[in-house]
N, C-alpha and C positions, 0 to 999 in steps of 0.2 A: 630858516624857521622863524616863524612871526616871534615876536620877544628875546630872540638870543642874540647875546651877545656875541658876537665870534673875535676870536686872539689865534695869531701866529705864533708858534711856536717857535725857538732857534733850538737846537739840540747841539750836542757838543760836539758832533761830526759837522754841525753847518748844514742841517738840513733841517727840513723847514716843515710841521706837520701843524693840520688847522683844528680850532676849536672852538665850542661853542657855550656858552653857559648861560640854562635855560631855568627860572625859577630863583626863587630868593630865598626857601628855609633854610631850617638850621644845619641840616645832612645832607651832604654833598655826596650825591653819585657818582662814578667813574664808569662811563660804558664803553665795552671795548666789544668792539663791532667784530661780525665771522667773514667769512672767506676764506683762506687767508686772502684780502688785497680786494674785499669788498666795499661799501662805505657805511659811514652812520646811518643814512639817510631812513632803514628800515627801522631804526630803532626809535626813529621821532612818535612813534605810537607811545611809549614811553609816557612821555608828556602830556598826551590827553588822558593819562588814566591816574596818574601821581599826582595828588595836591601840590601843588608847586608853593603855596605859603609856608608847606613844612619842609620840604626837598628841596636840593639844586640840582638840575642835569645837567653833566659836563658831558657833551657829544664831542670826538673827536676823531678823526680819519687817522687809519696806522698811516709809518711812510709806507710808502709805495699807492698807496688807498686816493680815489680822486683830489679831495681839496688840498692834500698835503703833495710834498713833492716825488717826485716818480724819478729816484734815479735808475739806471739801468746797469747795477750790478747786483748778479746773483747773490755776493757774499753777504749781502743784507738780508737777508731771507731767510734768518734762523732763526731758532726760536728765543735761545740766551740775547740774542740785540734786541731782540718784541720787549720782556722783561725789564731791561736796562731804560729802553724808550720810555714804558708807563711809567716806570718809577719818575725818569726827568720830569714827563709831564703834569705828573703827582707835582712834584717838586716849584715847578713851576707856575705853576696855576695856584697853589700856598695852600695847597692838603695838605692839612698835620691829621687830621683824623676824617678817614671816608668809609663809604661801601664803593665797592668796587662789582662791577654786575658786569658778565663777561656770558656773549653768546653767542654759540657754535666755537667757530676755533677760538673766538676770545675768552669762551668759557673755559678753555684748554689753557688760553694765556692766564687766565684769571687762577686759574690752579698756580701755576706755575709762579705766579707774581706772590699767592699768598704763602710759597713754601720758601721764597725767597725773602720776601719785603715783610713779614708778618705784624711789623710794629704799627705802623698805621693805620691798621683794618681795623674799624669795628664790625665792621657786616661784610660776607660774599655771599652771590647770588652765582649760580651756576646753573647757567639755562640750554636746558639741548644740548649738552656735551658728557661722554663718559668719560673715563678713567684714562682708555687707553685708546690707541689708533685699529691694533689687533681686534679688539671688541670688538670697534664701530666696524670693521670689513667683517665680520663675521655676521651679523645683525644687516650689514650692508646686503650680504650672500643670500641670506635667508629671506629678505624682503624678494630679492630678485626672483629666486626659488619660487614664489608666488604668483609669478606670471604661466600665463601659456606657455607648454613646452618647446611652440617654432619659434614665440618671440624669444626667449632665452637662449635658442641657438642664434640664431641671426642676432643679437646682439656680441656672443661669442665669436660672429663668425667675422665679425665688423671689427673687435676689438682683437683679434689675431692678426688683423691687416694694417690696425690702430689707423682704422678709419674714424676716427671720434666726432667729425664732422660732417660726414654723409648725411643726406636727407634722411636717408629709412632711417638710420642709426638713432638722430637726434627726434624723430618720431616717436622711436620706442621709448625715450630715455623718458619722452617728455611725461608716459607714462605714469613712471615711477614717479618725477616730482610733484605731480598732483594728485599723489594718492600720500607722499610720504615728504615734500618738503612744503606747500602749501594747499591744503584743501579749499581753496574758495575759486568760484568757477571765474569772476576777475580776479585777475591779482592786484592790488592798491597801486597807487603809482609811485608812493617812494620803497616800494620792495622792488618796482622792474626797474626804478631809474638806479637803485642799490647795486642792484645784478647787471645792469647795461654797464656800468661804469665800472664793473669787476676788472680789476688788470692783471691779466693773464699772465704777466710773468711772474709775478708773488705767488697768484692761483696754482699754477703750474708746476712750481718750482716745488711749492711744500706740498702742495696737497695731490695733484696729479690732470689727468684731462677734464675729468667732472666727479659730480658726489660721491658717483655709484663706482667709481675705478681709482684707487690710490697709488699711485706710484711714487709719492714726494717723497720729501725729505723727512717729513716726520711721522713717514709711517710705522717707524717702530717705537715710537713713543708710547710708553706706557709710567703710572702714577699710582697703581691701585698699591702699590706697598709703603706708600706714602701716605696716604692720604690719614693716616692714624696723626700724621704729624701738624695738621690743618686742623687749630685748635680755636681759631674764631665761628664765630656763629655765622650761619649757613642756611642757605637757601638752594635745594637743588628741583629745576623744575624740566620738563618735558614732556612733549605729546604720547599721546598711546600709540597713534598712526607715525612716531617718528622716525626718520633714517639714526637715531639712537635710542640704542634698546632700553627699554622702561624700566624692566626687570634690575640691570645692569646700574641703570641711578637709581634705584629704590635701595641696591647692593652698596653705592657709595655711602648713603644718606646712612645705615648701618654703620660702614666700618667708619664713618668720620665721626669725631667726638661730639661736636655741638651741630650737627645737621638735621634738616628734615627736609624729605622726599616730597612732591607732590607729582602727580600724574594726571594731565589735561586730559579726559577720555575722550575729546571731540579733536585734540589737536595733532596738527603733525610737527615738523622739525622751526616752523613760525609759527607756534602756539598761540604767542604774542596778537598773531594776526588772528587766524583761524577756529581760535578757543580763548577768547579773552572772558566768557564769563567765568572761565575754572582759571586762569589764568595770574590774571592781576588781583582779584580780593587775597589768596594766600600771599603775594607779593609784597601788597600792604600790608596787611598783619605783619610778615615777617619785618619790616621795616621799621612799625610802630615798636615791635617788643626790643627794638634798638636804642629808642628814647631813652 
């Protein structure tokens, strides 16, 4: 990215995750990129929309995620080591007080980090992520529900064979993500270089063969009886059109103490991309009334 700084990280297992810090204000962001085992690279829209004399973005790839290192053991692929990682890179990078802005599964980890780490937050942003794993397949189901009734078999009939890669199969899929993970008829190039660089065994492992079919590891993750206990100020946003239900984070933004909801009505699950005029001005706001 033009202007960033990038730092290697060492973590205390000895492995090695990259970073970037973008901007010189006084509030430092933490973005923790989705997938799981996608990269930054989508979240650099960011940057064109945030005054960078009053913000810093700190961009960084999870391990496993491109610029960082890729070992190849499953037992890194939890969610308690994701956790433990942000906090080091908190740490190291000499965050004593940040926001921390977590989307899709990072919004997930971003949960996760503020019911753990609470002392450092002054701001979270929770973008495109619900409560729980159960929700997002249910909301998952009901999106699909909405196609023609042959395509909904023949997707059934491909995933009973876990053909997840067949032509026709990825056909249909392709469907759904442009109706419900990016609405723009190109997609930018650092969302497809995000996604080409996806590594499928982090993908895989947690999350399952793709958006619309969960089999990982964290699919019984749920937080909604939690979330009363996330007492920093909050930001929760996502598309109308998203692969997570709006209803569902309008329901967080309730039960959390210091929260508020917003609903992109043009966007889908990269709002960011797709609906940046409803988008980023609530983003700001929420950031200014952090001063």
């Amino acid at each position: 990215m033009d202007g960033g700084r990038s730092r290697i990280i060492t973590l205390a297992s000895g492995h090695h995750v990259w970073t970037s810090k973008v901007g010189q204000g006084g509030i430092p962001i933490l973005t923790l990129h989705g997938g799981p085992g996608a990269t930054h690279e989508y979240l650099e829209v960011l940057a064109d929309h945030l005054p960078l004399d009053q913000y810093t973005l700190y961009f960084y790839d999870q391990l496993g995620s491109a610029y960082s290192d890729q070992p190849e053991d499953p037992s890194l692929w939890m969610i308690d080591r994701f956790v433990a990682e942000v906090d080091e890179v908190r740490q190291a990078l000499g965050l004593e007080r940040l926001v921390v802005y977590g989307q899709s599964w990072g919004g997930m980890l971003g949960i996760e980090y503020a019911l753990a780490h609470p002392e450092p937050l002054m701001g979270l942003v929770i973008s495109n992520m619900v409560a729980s794993i159960p929700d997002y397949v249910r909301h998952l189901n009901a999106l699909r529900g909405q196609l023609d009734q042959g395509l909904q078999q023949e997707l059934a009939e491909y995933e009973a064979r876990e053909q997840y890669f067949h032509p026709r199969y990825l056909e249909i899929m392709d469907v759904l993500y442009r109706r419900h993970l990016l609405r723009l008829p190109e997609w930018p190039p650092a969302v497809t270089r995000s996604l080409a660089r996806l590594n499928p065994e982090v993908y895989g492992t947690m999350q399952g063969p793709n958006e619309f079919v969960v089999t990982g590891t964290f699919k019984d993750w749920d937080r909604w009886a939690d979330l009363e206990r996330i007492r920093v100020p909050t930001l929760l946003l996502v598309g109308a059109h998203d692969t997570m239900d709006p209803q569902s984070v309008q329901a967080m933004g309730r039960r959390m103490p210091h929260a508020d909801a917003v609903v992109c009505p043009n966007g889908s699950h990269l709002a960011m991309w797709d609906d940046p005029e409803h988008y980023f001005p609530p983003l700001r706001g929420f950031l200014e009334s952090l001063v």
